[in-house]
PDB file of N, CA, C and O in Angstrom:
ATOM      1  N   UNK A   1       3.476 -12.146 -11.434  1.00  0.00           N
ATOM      2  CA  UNK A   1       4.350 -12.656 -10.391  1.00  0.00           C
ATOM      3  C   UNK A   1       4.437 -11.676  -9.229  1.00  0.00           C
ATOM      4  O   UNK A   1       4.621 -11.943  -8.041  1.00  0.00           O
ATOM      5  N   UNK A   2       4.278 -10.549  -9.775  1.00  0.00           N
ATOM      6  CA  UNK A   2       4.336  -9.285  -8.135  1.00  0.00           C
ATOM      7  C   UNK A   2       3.503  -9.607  -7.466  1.00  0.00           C
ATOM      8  O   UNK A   2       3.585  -9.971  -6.293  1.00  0.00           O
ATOM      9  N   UNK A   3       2.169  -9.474  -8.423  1.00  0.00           N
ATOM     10  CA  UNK A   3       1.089  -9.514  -7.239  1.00  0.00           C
ATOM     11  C   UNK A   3       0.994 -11.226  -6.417  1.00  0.00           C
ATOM     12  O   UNK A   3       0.203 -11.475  -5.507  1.00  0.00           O
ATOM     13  N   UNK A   4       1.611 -11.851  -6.778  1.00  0.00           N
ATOM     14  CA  UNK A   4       1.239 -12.987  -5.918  1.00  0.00           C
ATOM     15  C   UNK A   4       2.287 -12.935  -5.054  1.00  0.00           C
ATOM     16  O   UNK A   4       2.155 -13.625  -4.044  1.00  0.00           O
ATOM     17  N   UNK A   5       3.488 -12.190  -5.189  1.00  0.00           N
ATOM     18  CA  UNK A   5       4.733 -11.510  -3.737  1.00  0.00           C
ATOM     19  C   UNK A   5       3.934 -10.889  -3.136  1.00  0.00           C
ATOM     20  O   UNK A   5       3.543 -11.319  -2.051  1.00  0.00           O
ATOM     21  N   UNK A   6       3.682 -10.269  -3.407  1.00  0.00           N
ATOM     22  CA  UNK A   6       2.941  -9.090  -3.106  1.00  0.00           C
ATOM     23  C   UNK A   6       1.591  -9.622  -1.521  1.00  0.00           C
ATOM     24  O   UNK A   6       1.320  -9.337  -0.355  1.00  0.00           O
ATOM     25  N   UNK A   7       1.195 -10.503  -2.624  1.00  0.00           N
ATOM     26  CA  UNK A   7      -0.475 -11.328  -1.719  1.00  0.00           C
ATOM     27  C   UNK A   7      -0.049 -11.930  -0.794  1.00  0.00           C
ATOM     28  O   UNK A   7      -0.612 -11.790   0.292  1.00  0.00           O
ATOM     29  N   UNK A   8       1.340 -12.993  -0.947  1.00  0.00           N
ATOM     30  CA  UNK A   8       1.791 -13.694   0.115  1.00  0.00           C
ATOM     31  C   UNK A   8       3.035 -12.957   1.122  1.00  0.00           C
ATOM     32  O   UNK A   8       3.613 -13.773   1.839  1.00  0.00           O
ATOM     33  N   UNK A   9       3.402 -11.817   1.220  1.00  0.00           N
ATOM     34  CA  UNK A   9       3.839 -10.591   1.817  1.00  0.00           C
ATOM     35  C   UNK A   9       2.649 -10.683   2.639  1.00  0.00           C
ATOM     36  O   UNK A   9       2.662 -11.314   3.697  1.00  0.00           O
ATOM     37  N   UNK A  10       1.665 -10.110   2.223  1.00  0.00           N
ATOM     38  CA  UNK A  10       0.557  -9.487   2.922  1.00  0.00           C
ATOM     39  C   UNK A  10      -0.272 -10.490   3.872  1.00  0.00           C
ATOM     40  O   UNK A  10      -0.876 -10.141   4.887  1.00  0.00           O
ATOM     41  N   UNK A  11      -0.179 -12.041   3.265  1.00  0.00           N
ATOM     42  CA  UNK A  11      -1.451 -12.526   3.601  1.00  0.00           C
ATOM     43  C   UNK A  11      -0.410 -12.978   5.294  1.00  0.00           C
ATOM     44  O   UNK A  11      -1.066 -13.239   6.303  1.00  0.00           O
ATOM     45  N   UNK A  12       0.875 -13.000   5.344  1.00  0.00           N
ATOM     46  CA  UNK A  12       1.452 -13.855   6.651  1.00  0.00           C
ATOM     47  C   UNK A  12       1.450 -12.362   7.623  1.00  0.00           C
ATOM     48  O   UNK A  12       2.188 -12.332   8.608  1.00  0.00           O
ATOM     49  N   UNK A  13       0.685 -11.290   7.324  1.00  0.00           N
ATOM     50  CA  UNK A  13       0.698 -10.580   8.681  1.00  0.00           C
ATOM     51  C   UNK A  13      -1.119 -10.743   9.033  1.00  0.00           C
ATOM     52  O   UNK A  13      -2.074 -11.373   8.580  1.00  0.00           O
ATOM     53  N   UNK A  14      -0.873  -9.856  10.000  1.00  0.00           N
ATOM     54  CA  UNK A  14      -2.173  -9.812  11.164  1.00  0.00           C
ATOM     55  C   UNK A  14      -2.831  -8.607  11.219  1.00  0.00           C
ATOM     56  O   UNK A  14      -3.467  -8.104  12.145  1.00  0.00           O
ATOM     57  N   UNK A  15      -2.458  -7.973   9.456  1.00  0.00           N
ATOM     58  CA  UNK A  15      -3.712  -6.441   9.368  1.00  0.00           C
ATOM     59  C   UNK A  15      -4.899  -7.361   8.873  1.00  0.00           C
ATOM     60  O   UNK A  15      -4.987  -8.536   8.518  1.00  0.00           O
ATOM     61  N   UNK A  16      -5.747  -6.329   9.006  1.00  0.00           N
ATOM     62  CA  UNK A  16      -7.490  -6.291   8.701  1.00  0.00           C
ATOM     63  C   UNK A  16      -7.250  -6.493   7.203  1.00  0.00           C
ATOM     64  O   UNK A  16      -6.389  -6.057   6.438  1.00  0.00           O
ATOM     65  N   UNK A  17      -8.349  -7.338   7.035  1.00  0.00           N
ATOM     66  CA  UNK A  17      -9.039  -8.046   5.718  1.00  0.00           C
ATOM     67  C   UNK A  17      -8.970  -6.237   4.881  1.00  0.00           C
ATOM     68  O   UNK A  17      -8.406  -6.200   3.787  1.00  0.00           O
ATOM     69  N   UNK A  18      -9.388  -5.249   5.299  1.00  0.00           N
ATOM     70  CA  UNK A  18      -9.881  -4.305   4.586  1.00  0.00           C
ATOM     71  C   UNK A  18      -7.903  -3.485   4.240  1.00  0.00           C
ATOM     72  O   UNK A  18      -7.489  -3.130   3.137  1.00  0.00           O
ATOM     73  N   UNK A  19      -7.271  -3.432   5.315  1.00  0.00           N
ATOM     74  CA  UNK A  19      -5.759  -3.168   4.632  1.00  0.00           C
ATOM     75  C   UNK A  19      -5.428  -3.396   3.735  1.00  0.00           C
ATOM     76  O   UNK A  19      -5.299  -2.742   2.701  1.00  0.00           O
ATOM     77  N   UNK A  20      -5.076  -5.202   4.219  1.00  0.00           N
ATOM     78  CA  UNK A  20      -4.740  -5.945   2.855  1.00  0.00           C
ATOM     79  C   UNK A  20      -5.259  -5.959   1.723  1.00  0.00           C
ATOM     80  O   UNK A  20      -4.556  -6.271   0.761  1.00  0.00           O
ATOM     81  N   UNK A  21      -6.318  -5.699   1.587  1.00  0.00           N
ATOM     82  CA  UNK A  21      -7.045  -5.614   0.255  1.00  0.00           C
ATOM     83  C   UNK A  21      -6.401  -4.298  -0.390  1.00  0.00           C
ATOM     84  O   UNK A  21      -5.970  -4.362  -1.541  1.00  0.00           O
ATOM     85  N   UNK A  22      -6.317  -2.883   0.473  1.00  0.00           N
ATOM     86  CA  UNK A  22      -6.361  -1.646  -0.170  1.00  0.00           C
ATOM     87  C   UNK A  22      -4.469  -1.828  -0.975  1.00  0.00           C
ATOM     88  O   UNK A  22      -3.993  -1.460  -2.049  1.00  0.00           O
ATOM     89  N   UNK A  23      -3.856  -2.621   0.312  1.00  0.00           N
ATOM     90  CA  UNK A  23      -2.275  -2.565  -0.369  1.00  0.00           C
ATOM     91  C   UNK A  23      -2.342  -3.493  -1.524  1.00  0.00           C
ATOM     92  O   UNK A  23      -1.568  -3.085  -2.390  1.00  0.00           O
ATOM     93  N   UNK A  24      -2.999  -4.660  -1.915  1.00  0.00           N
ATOM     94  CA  UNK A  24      -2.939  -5.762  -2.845  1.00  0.00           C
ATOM     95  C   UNK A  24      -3.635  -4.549  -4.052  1.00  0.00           C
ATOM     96  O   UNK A  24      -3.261  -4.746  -5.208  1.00  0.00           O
ATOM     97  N   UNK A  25      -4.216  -3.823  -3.920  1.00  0.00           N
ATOM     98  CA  UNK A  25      -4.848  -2.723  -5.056  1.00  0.00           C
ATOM     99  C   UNK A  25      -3.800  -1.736  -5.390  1.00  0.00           C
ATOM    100  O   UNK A  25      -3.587  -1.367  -6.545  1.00  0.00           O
ATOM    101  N   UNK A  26      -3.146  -1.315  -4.345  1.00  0.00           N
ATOM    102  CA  UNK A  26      -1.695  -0.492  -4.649  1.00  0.00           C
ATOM    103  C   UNK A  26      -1.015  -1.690  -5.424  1.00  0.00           C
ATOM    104  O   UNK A  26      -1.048  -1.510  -6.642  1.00  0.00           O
ATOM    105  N   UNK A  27      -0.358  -2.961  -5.000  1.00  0.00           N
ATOM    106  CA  UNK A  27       0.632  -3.289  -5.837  1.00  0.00           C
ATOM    107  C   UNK A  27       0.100  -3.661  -7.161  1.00  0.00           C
ATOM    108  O   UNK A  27       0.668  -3.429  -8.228  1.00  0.00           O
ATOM    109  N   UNK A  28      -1.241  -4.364  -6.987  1.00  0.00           N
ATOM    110  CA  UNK A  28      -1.420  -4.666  -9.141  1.00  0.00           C
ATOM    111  C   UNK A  28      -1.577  -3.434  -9.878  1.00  0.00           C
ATOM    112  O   UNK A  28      -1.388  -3.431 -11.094  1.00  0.00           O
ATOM    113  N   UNK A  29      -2.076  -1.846  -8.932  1.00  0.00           N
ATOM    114  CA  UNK A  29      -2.006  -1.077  -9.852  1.00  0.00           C
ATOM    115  C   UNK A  29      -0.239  -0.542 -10.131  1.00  0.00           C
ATOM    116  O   UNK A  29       0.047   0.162 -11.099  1.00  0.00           O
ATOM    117  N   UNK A  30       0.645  -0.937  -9.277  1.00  0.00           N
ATOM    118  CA  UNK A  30       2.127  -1.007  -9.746  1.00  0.00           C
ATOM    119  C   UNK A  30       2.378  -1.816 -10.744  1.00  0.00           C
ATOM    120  O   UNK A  30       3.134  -1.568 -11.683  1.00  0.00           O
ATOM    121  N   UNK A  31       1.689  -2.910 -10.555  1.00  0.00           N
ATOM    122  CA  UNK A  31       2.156  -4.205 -11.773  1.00  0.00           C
ATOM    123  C   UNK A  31       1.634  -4.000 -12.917  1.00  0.00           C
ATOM    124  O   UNK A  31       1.990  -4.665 -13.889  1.00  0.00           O
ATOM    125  N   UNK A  32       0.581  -2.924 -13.009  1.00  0.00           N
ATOM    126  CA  UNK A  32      -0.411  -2.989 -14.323  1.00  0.00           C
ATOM    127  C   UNK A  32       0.460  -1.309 -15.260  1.00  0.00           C
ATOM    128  O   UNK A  32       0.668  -1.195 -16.468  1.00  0.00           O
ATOM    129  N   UNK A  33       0.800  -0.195 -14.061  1.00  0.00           N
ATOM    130  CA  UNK A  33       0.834   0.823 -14.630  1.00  0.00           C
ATOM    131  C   UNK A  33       2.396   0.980 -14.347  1.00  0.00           C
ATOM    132  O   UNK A  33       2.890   1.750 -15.171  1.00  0.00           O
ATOM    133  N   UNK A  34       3.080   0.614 -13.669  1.00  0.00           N
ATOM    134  CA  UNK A  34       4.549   0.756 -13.431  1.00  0.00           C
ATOM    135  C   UNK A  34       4.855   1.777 -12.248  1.00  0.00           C
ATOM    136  O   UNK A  34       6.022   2.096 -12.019  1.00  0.00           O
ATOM    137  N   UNK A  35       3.931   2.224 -11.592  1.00  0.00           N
ATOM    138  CA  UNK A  35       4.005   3.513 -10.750  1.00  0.00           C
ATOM    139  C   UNK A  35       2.532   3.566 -10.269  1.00  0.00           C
ATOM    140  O   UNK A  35       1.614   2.922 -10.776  1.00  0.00           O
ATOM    141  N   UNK A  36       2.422   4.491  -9.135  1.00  0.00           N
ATOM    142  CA  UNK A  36       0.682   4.834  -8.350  1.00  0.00           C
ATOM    143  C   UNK A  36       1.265   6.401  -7.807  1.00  0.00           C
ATOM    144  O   UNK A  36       2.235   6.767  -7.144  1.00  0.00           O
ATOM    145  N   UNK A  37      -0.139   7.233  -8.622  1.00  0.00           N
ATOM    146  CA  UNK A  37       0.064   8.892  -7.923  1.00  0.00           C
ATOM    147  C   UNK A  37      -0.166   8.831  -6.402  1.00  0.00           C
ATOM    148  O   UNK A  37      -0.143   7.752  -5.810  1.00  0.00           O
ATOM    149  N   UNK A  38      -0.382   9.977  -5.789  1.00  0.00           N
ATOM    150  CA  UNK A  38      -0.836   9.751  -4.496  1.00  0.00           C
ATOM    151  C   UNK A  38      -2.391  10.467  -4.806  1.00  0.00           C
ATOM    152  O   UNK A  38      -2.948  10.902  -3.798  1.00  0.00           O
ATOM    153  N   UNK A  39      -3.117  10.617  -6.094  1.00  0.00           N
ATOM    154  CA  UNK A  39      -4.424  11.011  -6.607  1.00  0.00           C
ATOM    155  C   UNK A  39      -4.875   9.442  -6.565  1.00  0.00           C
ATOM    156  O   UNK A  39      -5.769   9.051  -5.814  1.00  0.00           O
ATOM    157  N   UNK A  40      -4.338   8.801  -7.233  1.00  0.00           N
ATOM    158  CA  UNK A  40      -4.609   6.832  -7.081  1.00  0.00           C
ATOM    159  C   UNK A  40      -4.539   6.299  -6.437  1.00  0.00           C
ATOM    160  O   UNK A  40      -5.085   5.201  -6.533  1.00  0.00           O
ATOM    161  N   UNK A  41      -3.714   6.694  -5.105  1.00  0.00           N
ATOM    162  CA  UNK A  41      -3.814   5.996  -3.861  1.00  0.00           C
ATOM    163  C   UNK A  41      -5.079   6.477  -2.968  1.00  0.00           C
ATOM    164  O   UNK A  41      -5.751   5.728  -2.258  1.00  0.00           O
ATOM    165  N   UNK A  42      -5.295   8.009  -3.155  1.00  0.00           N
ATOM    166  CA  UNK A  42      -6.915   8.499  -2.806  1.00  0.00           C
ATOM    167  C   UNK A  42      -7.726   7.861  -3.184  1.00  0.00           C
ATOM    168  O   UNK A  42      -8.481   7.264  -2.416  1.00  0.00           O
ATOM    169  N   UNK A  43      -7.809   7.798  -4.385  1.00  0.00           N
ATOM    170  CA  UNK A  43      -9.119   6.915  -4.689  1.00  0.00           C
ATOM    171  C   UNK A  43      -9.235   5.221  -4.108  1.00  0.00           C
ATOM    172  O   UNK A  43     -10.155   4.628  -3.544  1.00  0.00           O
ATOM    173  N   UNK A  44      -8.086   4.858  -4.465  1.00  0.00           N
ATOM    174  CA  UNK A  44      -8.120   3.474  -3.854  1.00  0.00           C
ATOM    175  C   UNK A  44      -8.292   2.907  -1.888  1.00  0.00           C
ATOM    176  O   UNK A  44      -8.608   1.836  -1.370  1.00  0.00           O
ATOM    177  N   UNK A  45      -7.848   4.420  -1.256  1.00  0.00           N
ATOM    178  CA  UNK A  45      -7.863   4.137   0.241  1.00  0.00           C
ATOM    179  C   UNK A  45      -9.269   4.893   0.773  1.00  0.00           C
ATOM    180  O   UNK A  45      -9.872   4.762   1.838  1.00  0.00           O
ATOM    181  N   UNK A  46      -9.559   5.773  -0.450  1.00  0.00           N
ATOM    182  CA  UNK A  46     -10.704   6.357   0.059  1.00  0.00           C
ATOM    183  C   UNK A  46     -10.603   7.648   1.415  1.00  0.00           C
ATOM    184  O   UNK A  46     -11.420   7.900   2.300  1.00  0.00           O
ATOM    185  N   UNK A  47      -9.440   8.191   1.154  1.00  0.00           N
ATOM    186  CA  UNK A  47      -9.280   9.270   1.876  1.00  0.00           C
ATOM    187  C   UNK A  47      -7.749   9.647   1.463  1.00  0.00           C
ATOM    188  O   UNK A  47      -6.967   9.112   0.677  1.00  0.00           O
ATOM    189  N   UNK A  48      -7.645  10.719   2.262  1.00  0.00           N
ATOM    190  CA  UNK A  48      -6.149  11.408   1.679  1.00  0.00           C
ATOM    191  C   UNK A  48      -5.357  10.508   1.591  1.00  0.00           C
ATOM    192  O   UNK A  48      -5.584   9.667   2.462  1.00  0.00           O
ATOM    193  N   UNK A  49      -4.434  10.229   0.896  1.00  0.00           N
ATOM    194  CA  UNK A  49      -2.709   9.684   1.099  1.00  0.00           C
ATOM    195  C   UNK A  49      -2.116  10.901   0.868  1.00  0.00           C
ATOM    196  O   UNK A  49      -2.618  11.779   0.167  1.00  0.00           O
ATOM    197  N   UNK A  50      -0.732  11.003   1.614  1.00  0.00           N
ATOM    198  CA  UNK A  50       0.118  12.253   1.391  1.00  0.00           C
ATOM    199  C   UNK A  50       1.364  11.606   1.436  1.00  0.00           C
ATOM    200  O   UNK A  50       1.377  10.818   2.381  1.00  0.00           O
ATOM    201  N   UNK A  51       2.645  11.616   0.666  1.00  0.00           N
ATOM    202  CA  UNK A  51       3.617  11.615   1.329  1.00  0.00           C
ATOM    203  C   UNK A  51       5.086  12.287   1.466  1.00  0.00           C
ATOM    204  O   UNK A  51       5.452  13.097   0.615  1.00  0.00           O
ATOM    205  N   UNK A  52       5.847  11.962   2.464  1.00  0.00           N
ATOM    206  CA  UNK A  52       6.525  12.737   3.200  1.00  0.00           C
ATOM    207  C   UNK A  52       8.202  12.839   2.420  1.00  0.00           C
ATOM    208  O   UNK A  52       9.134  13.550   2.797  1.00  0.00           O
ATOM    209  N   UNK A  53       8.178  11.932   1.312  1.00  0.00           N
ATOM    210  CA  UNK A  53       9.512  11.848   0.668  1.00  0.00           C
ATOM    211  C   UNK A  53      10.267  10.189   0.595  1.00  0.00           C
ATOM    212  O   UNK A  53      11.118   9.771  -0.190  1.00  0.00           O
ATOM    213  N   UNK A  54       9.650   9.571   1.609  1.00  0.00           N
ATOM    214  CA  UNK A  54       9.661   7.778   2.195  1.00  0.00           C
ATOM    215  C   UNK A  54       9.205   7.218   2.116  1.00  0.00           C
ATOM    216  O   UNK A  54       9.395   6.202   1.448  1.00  0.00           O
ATOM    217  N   UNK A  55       7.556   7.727   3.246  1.00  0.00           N
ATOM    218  CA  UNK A  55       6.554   6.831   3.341  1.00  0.00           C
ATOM    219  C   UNK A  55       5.023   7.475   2.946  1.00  0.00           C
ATOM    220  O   UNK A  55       4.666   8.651   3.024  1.00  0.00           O
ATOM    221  N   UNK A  56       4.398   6.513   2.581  1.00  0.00           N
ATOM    222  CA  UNK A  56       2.862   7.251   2.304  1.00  0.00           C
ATOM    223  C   UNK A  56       2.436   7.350   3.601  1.00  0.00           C
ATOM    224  O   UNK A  56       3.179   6.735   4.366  1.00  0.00           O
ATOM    225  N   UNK A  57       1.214   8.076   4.302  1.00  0.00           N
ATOM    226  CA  UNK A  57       0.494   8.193   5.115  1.00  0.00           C
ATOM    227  C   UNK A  57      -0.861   8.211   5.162  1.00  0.00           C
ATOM    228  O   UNK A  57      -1.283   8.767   4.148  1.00  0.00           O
ATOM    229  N   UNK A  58      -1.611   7.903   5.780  1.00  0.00           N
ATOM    230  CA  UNK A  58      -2.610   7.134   6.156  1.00  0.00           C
ATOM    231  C   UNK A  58      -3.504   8.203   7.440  1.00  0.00           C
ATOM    232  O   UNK A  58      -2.818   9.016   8.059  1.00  0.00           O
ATOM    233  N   UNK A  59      -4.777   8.118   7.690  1.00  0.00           N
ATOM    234  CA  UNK A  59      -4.784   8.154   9.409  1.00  0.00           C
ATOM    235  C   UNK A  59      -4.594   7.678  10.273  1.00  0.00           C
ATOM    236  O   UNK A  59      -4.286   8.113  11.383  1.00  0.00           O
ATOM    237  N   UNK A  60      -4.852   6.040   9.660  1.00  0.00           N
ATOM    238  CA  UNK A  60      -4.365   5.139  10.730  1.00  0.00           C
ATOM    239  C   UNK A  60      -2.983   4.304  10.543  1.00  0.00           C
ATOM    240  O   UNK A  60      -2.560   3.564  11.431  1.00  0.00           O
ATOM    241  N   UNK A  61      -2.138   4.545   8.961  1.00  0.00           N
ATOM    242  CA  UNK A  61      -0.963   3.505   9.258  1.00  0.00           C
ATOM    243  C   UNK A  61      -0.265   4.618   8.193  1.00  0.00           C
ATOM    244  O   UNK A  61      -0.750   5.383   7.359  1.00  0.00           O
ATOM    245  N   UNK A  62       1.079   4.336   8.623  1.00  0.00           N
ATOM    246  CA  UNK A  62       1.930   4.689   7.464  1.00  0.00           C
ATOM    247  C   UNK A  62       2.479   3.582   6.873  1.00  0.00           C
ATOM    248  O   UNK A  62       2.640   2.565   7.547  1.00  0.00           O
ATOM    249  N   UNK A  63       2.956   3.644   5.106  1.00  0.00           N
ATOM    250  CA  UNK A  63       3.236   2.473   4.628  1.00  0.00           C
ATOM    251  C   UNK A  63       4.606   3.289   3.133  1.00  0.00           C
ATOM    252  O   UNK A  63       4.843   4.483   2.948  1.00  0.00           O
ATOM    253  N   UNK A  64       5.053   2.377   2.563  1.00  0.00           N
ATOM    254  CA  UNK A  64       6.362   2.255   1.865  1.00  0.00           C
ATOM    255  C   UNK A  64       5.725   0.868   0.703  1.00  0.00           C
ATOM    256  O   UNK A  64       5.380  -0.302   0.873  1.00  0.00           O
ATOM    257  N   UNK A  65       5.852   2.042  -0.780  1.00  0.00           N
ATOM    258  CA  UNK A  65       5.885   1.249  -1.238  1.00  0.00           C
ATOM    259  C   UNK A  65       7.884   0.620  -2.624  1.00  0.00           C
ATOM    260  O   UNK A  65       9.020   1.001  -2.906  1.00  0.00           O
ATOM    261  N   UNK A  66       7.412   0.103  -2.752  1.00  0.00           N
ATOM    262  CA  UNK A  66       8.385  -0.784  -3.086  1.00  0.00           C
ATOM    263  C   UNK A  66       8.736  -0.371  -4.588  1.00  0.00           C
ATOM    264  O   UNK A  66       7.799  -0.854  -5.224  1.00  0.00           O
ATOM    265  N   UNK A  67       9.586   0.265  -5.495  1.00  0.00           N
ATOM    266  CA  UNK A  67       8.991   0.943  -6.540  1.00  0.00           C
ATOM    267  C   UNK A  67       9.563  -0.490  -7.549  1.00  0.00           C
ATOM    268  O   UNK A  67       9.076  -0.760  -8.647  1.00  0.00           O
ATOM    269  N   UNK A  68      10.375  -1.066  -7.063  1.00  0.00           N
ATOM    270  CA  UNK A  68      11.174  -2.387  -8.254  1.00  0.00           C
ATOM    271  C   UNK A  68      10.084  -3.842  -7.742  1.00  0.00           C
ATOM    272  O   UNK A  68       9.935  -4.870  -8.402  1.00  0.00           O
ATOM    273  N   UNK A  69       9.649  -3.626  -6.837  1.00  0.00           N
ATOM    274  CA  UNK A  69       9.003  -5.162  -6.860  1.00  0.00           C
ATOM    275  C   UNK A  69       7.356  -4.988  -6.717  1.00  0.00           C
ATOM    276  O   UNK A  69       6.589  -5.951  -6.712  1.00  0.00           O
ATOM    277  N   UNK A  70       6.829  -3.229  -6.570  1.00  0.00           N
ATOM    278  CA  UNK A  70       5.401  -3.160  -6.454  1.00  0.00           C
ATOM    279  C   UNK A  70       4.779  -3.938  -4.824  1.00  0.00           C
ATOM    280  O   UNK A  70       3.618  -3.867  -4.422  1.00  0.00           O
ATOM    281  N   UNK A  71       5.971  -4.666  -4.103  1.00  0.00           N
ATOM    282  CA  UNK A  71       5.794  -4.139  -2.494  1.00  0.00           C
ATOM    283  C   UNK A  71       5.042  -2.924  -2.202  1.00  0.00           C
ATOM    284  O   UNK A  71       4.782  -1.876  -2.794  1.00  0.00           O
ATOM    285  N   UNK A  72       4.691  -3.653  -0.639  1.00  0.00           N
ATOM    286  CA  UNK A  72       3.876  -2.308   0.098  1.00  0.00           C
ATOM    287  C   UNK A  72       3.970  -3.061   1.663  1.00  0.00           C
ATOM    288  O   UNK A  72       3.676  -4.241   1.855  1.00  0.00           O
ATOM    289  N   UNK A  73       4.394  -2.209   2.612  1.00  0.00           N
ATOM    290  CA  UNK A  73       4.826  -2.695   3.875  1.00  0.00           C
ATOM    291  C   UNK A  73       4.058  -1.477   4.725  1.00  0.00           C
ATOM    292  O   UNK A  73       3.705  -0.445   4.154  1.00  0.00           O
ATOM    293  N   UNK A  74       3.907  -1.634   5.702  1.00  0.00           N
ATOM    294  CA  UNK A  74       3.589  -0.945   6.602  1.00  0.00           C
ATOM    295  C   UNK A  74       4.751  -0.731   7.339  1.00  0.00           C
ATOM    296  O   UNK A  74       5.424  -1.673   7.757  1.00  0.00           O
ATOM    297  N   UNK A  75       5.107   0.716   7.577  1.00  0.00           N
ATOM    298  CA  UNK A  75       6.160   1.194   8.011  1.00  0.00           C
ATOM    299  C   UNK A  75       5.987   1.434   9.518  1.00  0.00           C
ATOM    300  O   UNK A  75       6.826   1.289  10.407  1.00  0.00           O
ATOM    301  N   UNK A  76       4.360   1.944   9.628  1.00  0.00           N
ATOM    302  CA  UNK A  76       4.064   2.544  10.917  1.00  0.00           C
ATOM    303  C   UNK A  76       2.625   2.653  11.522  1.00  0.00           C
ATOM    304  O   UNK A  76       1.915   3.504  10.988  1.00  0.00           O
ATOM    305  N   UNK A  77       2.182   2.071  12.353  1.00  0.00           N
ATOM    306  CA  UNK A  77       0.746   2.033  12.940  1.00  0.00           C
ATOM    307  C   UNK A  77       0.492   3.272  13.608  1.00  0.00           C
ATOM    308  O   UNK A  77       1.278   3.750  14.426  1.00  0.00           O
ATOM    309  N   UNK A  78      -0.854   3.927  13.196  1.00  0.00           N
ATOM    310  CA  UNK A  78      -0.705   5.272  14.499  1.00  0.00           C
ATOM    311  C   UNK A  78      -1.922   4.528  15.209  1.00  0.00           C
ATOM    312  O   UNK A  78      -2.552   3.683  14.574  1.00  0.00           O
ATOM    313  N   UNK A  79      -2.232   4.820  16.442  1.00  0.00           N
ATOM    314  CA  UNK A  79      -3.026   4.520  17.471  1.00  0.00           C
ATOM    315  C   UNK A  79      -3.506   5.353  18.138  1.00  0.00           C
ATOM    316  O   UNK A  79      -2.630   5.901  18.807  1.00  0.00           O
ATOM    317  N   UNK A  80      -4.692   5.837  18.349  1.00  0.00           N
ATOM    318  CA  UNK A  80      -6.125   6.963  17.923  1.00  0.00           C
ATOM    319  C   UNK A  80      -6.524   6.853  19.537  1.00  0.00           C
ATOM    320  O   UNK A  80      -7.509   7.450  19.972  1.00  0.00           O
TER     321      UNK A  80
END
């Protein structure tokens, strides 16, 4: 049931096919394991995640995930 909140969260915005995919991989690995390191979010975004105490970070977006519903929002776009 998360991940299909989760899919239809994601699918009514206007990020890239390749976002949505990486956050829909963050929330089933919430739904499958109960939690995601920020070592699992590396592997899954394919470059650093770090975060700040709030939000994860990105190079190009910052995002928040959801720890009771396995949500994932984009908190913040950076622009390069």
């Amino acid at each position: 049931m998360q991940k299909t909140m989760a899919f239809n969260c994601l699918s009514n915005t206007e990020w890239t096919a390749e976002v949505r995919g990486k956050l829909l991989s963050v929330a089933k690995h919430m739904e499958e394991f109960g939690s995601v390191s920020e070592l699992e979010l590396c592997k899954i975004f394919g470059e650093t995640i770090w975060n700040d105490g709030v939000d994860y970070h990105s190079h190009a977006f910052s995002f928040r995930i959801n720890a009771q519903t396995g949500d994932c929002s984009i908190s913040h776009f950076k622009y390069h």
